[in-house]
PyMOL Python script that loads the backbone (N, CA, C, O; Angstrom):
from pymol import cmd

cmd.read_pdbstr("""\
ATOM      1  N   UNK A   1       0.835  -1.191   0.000  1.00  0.00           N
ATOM      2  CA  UNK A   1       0.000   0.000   0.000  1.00  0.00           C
ATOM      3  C   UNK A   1       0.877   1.250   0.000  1.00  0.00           C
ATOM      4  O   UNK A   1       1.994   1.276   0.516  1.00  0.00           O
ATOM      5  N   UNK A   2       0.292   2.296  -0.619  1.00  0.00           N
ATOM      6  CA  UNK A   2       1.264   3.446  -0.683  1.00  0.00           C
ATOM      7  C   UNK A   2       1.019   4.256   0.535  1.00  0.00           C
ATOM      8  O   UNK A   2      -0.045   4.256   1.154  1.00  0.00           O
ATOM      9  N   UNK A   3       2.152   4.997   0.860  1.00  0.00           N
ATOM     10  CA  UNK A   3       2.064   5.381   2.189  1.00  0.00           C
ATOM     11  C   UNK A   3       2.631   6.948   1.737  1.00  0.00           C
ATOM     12  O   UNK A   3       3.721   7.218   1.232  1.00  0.00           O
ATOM     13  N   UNK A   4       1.485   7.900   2.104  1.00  0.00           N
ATOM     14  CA  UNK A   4       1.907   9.211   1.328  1.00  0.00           C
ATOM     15  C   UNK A   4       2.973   9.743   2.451  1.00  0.00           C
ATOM     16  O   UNK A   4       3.418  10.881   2.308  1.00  0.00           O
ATOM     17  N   UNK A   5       3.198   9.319   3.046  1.00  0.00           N
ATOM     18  CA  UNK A   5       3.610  10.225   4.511  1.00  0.00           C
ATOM     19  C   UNK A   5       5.458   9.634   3.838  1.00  0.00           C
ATOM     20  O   UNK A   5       6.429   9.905   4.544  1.00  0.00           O
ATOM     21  N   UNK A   6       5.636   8.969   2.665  1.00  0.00           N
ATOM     22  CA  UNK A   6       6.873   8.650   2.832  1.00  0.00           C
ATOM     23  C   UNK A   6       7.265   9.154   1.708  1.00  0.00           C
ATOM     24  O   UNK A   6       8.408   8.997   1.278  1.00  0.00           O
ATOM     25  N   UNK A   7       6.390   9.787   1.135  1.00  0.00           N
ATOM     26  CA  UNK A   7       6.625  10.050  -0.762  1.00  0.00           C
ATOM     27  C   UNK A   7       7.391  11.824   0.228  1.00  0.00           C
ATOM     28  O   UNK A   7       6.933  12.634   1.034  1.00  0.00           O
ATOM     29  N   UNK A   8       8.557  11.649  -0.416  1.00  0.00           N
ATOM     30  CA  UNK A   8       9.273  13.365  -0.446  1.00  0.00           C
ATOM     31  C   UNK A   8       8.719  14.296  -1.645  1.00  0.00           C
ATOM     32  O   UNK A   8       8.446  13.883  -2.771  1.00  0.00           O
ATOM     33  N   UNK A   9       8.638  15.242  -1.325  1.00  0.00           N
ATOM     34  CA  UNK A   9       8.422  16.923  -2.431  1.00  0.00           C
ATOM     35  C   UNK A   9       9.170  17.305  -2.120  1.00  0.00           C
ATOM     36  O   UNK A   9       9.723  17.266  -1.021  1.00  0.00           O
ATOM     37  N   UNK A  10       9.453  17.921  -3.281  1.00  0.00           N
ATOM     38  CA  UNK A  10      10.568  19.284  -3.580  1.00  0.00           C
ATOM     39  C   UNK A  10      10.093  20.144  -4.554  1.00  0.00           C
ATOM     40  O   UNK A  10       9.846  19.594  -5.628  1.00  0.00           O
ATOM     41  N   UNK A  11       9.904  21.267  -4.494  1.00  0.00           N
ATOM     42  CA  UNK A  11       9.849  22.692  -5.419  1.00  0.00           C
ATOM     43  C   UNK A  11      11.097  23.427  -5.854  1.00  0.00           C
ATOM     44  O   UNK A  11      11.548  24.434  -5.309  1.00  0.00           O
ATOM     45  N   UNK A  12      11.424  23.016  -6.541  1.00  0.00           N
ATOM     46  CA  UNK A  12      13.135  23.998  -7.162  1.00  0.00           C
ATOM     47  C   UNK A  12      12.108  24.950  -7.897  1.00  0.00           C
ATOM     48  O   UNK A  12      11.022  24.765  -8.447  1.00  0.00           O
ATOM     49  N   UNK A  13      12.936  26.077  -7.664  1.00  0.00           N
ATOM     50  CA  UNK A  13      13.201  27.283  -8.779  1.00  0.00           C
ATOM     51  C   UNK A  13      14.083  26.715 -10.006  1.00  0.00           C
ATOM     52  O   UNK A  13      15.195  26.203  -9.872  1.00  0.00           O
ATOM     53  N   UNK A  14      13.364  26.901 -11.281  1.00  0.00           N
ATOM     54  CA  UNK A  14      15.269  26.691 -12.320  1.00  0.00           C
ATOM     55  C   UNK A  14      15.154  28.474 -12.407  1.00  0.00           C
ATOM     56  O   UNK A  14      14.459  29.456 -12.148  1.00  0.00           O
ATOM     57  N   UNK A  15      16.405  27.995 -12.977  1.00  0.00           N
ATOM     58  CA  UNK A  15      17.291  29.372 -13.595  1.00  0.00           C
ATOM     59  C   UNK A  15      16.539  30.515 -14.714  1.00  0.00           C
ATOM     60  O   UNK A  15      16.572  31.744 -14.649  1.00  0.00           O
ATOM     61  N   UNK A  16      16.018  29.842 -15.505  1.00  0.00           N
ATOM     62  CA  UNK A  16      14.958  30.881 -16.634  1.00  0.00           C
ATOM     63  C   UNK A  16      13.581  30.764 -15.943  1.00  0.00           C
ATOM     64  O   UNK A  16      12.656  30.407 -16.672  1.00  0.00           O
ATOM     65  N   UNK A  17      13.238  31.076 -14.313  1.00  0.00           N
ATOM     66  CA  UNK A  17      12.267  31.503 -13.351  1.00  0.00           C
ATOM     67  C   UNK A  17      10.822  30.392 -13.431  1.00  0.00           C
ATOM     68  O   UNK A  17       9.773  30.587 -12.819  1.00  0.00           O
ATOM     69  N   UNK A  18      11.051  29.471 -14.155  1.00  0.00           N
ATOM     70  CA  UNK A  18      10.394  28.330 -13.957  1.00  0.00           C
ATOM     71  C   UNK A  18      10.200  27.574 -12.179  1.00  0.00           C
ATOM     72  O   UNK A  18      10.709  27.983 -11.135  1.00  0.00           O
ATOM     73  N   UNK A  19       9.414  26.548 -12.366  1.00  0.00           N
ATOM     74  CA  UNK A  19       9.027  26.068 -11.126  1.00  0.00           C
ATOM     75  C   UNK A  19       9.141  24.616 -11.783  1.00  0.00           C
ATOM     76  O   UNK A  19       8.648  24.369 -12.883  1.00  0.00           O
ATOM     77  N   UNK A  20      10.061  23.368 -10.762  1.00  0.00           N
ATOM     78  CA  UNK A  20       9.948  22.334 -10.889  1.00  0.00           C
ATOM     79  C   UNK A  20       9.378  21.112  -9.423  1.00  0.00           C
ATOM     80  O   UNK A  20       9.768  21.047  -8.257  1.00  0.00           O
ATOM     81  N   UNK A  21       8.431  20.379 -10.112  1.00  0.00           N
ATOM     82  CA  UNK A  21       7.789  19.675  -8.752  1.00  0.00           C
ATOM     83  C   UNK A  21       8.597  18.519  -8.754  1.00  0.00           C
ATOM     84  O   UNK A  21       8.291  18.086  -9.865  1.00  0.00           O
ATOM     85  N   UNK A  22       9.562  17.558  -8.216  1.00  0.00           N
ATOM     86  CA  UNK A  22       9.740  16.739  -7.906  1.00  0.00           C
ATOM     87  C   UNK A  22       9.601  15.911  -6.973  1.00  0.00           C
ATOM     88  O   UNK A  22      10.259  16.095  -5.949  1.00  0.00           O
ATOM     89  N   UNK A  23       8.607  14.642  -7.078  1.00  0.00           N
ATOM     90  CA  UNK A  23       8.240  13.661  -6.194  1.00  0.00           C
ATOM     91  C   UNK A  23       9.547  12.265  -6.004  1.00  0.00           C
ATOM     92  O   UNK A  23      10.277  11.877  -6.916  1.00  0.00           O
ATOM     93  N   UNK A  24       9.535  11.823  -4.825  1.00  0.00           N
ATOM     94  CA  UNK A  24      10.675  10.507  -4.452  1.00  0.00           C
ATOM     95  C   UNK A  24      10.004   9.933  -3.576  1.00  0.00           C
ATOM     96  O   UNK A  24       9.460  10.510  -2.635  1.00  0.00           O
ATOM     97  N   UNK A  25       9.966   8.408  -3.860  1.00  0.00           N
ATOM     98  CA  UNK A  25       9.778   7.661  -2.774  1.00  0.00           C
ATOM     99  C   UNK A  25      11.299   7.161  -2.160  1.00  0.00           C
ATOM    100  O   UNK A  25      11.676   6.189  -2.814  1.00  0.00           O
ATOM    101  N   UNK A  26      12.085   7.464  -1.308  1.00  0.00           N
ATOM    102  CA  UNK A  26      13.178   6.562  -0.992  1.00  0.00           C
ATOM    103  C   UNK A  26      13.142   4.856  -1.053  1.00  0.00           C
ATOM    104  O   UNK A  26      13.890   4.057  -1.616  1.00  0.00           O
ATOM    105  N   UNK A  27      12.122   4.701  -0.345  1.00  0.00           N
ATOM    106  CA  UNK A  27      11.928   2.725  -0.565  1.00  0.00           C
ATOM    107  C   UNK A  27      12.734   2.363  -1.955  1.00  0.00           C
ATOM    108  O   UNK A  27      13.872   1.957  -2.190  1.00  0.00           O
ATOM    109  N   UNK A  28      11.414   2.759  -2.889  1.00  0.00           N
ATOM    110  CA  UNK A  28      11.514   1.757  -4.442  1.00  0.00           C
ATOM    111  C   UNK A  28      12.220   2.899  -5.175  1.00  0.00           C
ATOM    112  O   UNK A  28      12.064   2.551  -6.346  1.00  0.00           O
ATOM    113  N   UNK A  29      12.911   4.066  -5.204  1.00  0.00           N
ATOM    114  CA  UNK A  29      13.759   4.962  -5.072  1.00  0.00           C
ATOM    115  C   UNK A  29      13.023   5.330  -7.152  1.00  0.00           C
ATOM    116  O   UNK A  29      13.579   5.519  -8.234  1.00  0.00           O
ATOM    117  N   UNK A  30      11.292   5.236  -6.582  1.00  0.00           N
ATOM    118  CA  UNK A  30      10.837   6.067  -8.222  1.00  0.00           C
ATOM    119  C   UNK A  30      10.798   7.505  -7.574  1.00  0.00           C
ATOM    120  O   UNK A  30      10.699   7.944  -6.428  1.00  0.00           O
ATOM    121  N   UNK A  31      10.942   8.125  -9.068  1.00  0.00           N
ATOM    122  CA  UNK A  31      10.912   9.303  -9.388  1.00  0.00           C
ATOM    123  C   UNK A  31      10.252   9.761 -10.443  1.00  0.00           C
ATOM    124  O   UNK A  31      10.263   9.310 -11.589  1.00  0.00           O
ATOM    125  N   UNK A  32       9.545  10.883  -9.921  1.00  0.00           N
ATOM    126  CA  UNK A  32       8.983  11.748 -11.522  1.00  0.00           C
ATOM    127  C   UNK A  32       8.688  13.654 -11.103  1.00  0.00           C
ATOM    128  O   UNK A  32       8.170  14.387 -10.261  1.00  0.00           O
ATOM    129  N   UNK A  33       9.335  13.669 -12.193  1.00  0.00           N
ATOM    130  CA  UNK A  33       9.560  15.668 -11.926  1.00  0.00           C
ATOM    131  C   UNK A  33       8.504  15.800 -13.141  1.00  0.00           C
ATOM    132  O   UNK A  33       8.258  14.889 -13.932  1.00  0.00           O
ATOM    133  N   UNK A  34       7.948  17.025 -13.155  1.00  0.00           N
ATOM    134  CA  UNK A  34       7.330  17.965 -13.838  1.00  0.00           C
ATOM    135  C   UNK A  34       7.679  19.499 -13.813  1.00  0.00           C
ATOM    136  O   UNK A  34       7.732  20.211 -12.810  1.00  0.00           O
ATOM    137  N   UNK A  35       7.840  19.759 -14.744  1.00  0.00           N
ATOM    138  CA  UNK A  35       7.924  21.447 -14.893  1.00  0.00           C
ATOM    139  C   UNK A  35       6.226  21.797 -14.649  1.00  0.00           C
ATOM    140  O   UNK A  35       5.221  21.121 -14.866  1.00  0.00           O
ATOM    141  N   UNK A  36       6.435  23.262 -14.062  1.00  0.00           N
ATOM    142  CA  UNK A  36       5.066  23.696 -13.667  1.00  0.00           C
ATOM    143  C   UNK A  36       4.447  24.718 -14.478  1.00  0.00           C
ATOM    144  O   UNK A  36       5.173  25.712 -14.481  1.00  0.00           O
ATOM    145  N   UNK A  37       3.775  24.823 -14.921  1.00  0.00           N
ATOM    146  CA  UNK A  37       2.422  25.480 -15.462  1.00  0.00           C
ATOM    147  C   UNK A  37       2.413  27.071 -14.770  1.00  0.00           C
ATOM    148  O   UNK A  37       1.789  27.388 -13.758  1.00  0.00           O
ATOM    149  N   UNK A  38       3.305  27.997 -15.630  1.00  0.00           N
ATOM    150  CA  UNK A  38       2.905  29.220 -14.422  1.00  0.00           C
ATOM    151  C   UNK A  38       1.543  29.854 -14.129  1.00  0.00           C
ATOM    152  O   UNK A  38       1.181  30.512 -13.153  1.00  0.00           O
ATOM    153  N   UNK A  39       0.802  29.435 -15.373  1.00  0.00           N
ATOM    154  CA  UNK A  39      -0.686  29.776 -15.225  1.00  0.00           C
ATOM    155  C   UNK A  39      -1.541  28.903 -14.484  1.00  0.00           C
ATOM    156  O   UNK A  39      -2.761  28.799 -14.607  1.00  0.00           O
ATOM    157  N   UNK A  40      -0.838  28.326 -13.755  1.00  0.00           N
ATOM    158  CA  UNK A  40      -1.969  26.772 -13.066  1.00  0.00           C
ATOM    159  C   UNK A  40      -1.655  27.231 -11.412  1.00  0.00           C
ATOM    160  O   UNK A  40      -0.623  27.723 -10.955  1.00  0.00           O
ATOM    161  N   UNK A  41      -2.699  26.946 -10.836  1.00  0.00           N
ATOM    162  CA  UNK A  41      -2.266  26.801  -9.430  1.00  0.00           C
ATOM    163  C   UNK A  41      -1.234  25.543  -9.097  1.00  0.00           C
ATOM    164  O   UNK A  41      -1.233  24.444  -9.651  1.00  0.00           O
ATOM    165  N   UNK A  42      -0.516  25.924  -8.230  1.00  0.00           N
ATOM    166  CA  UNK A  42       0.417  24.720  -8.016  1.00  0.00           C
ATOM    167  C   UNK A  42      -0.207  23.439  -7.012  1.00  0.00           C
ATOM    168  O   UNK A  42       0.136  22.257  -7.013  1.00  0.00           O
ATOM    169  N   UNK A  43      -0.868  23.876  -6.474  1.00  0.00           N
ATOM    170  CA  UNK A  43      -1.807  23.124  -5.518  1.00  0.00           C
ATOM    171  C   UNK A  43      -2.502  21.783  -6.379  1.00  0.00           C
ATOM    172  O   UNK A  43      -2.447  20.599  -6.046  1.00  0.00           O
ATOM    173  N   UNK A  44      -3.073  22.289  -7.412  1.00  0.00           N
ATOM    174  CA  UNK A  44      -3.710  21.292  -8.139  1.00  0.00           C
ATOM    175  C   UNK A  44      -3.024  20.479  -8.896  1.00  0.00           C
ATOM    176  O   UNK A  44      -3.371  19.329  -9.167  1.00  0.00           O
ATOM    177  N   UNK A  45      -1.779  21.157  -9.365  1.00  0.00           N
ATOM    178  CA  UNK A  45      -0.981  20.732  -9.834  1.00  0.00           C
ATOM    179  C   UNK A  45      -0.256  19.460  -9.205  1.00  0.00           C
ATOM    180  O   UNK A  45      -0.105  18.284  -9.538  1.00  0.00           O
ATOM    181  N   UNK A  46       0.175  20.386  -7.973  1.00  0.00           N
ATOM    182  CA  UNK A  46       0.780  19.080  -6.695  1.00  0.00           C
ATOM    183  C   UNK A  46      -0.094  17.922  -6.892  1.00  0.00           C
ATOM    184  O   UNK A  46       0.322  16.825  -7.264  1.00  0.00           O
ATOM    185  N   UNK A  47      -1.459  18.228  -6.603  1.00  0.00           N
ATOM    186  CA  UNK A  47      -2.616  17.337  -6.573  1.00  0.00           C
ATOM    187  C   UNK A  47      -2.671  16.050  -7.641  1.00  0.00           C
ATOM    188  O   UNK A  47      -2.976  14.899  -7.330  1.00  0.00           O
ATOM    189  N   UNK A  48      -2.412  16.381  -8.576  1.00  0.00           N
ATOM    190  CA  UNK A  48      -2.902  15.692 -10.039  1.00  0.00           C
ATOM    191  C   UNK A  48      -1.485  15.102 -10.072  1.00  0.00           C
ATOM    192  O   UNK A  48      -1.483  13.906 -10.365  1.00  0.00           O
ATOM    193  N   UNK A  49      -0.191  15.686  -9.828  1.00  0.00           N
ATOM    194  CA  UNK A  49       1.156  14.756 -10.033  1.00  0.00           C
ATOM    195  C   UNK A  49       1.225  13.450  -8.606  1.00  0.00           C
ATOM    196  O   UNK A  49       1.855  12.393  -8.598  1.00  0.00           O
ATOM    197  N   UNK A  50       0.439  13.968  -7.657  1.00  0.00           N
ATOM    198  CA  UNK A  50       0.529  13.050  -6.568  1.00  0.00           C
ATOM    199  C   UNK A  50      -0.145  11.779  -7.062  1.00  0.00           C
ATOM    200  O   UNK A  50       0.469  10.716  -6.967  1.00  0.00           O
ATOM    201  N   UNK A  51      -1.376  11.818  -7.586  1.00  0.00           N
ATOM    202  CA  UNK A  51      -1.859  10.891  -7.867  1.00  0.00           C
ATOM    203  C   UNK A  51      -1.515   9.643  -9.115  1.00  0.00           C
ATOM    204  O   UNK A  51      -1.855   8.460  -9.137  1.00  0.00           O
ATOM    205  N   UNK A  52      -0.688  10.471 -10.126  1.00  0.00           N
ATOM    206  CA  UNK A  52      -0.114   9.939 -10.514  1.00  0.00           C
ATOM    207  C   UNK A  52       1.042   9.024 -10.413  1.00  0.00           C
ATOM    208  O   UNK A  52       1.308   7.943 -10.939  1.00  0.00           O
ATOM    209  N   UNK A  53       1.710   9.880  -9.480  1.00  0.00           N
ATOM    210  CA  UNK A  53       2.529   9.168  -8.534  1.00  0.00           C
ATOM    211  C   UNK A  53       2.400   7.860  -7.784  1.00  0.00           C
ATOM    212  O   UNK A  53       3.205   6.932  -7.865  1.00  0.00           O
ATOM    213  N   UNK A  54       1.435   7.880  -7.133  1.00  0.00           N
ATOM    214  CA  UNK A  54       0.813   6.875  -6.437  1.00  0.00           C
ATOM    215  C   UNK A  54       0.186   5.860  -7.351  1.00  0.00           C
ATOM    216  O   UNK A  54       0.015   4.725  -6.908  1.00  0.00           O
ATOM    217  N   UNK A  55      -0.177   6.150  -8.590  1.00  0.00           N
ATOM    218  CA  UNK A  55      -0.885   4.802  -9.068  1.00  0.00           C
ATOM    219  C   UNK A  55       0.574   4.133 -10.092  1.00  0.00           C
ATOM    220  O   UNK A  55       0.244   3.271 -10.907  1.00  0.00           O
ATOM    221  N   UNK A  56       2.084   4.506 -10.051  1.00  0.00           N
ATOM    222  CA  UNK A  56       2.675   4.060 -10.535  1.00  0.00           C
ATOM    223  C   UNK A  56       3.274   3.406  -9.272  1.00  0.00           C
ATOM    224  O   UNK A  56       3.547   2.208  -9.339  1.00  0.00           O
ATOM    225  N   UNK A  57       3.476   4.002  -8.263  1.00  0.00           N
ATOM    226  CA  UNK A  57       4.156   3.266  -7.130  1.00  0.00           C
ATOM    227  C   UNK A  57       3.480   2.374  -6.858  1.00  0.00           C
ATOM    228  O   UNK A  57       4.184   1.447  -6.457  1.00  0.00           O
ATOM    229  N   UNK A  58       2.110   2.057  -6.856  1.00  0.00           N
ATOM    230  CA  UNK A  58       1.322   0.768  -7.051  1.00  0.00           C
ATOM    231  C   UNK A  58       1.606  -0.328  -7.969  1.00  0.00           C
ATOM    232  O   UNK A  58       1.582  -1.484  -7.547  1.00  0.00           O
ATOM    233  N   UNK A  59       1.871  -0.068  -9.184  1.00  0.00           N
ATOM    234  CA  UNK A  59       2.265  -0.807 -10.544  1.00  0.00           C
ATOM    235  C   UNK A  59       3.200  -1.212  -9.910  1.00  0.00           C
ATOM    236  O   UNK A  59       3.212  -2.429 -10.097  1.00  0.00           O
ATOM    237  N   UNK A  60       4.479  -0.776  -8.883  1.00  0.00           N
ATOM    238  CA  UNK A  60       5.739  -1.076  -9.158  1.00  0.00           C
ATOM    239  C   UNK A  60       5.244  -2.304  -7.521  1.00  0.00           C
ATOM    240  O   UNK A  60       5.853  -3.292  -7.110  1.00  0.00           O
ATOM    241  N   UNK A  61       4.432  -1.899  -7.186  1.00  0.00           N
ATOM    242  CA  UNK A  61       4.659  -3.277  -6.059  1.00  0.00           C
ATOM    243  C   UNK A  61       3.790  -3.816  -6.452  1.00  0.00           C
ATOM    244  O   UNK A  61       3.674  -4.754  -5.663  1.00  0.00           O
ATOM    245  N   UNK A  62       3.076  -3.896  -7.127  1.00  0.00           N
ATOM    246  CA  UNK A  62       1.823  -5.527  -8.143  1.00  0.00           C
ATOM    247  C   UNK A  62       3.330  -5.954  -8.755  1.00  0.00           C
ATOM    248  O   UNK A  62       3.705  -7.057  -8.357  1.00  0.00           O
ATOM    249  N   UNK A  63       4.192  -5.300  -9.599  1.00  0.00           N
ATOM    250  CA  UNK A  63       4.778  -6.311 -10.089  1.00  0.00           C
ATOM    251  C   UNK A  63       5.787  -6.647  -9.297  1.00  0.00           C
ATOM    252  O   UNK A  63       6.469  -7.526  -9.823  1.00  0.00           O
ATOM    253  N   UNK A  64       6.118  -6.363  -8.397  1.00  0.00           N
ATOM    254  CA  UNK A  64       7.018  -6.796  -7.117  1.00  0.00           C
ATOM    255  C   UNK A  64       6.323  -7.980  -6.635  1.00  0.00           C
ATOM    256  O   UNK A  64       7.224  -8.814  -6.551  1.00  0.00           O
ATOM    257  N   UNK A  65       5.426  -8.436  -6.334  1.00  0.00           N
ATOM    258  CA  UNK A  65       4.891  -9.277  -5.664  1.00  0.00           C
ATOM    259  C   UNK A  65       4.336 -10.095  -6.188  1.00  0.00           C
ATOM    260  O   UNK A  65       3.774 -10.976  -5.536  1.00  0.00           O
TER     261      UNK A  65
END
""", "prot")
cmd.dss("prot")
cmd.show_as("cartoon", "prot")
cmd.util.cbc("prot")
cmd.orient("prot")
């Protein structure tokens, strides 16, 4: 089961004033970044990459097991 309390965030600034979201689980050590949408709230944004997140960290322990 995914356990959100273990998934890390990070928000970098890049350099040409962009916004990058990067999600990590340490365990199964996936990863997935997105550049951000300056016209989007980031909230929803967070929202919609979390979930994505989570239904691949699922994939990766169905096929673990």
């Amino acid at each position: 089961m995914v356990d959100r309390e273990k998934i890390q965030i990070d928000l970098a600034k890049l350099l040409n004033g962009g916004r990058l979201l990067r999600l990590t689980e340490p365990q199964s050590g996936l990863v997935l970044e997105k550049k951000l949408a300056p016209a989007d709230a980031v909230v929803r944004q967070k929202e919609k990459l979390l979930r994505a997140f989570e239904a691949a960290l699922a994939r990766v322990e169905l096929n673990a097991a």
